[in-house]
N, C-alpha and C positions, 0 to 999 in steps of 0.2 A: 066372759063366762067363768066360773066358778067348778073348782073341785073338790070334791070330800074325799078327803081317805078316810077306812074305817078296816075296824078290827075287833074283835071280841075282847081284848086286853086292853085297851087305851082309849081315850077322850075322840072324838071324830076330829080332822083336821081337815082345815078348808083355805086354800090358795087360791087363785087366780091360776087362770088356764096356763097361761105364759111361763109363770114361775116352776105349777108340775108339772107339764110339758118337760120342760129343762132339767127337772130331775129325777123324771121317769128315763129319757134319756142316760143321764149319766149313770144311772140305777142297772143301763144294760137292755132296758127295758125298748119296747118299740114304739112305746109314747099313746099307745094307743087309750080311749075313752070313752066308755069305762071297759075295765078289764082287772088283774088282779096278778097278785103273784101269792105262789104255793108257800106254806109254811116251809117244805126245805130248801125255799131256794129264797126266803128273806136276807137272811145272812149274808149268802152272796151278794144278796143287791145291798143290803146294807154297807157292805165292806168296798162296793162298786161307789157307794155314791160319798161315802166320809173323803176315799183315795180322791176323789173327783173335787169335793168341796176343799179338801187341802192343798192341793195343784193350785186352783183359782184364787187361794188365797194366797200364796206363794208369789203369786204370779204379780198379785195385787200389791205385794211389797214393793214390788220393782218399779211400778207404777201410782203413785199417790197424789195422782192428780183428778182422782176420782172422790174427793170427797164431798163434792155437792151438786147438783141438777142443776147444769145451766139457766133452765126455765122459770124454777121456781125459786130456788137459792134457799131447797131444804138439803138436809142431810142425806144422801145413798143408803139404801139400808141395804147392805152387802148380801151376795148372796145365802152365805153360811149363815147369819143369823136367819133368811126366810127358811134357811132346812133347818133350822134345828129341832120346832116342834116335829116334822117329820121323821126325823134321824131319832125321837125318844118314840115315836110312834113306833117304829121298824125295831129298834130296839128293845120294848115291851114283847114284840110279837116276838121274834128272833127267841127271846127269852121261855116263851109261854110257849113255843110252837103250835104259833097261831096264823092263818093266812089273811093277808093285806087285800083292800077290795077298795075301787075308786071308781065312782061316778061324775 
């Protein structure tokens, strides 16, 4: 399944259930779908889920045995690259004090 974020300031973004799942979580959030968060509390979750994606990639350093999918023998696409359109979405809004909405 699929997920759109959207917001009055920014382009619609569209993941995979799996992936926002995991970063509505770190967001603070209760993963729930669809549902939304308030313009004053973007912020927060913005600054919830950078802290979150910098951890994991921290983490990643320690660990660089992860650079390719045993199955297919492509490249991992790390997590922080799938938030980043997310992180300019949240970012936009945060800016514009605009509220975030996901289906």
């Amino acid at each position: 399944m699929l997920v759109t974020f959207t917001t009055d300031v920014f382009a619609d973004i569209t993941m995979f259930e799996k992936d926002a799942h995991t970063m509505l979580k770190m967001m603070g959030h209760s993963g729930t779908i669809p549902s939304a968060i308030l313009a004053e509390d973007v912020p927060a979750a913005l600054n919830r889920l950078t802290a979150a994606i910098n951890s994991e990639n921290a983490s990643l350093l320690i660990d660089e045995d992860k650079g390719e999918d045993e199955d297919t023998n492509e490249p991992v696409v790390s997590l922080a690259n799938r938030a980043l359109p997310l992180i300019n979405l949240l970012t936009a809004a945060a800016n514009k004090g605009c509220n975030v909405m996901w289906k």
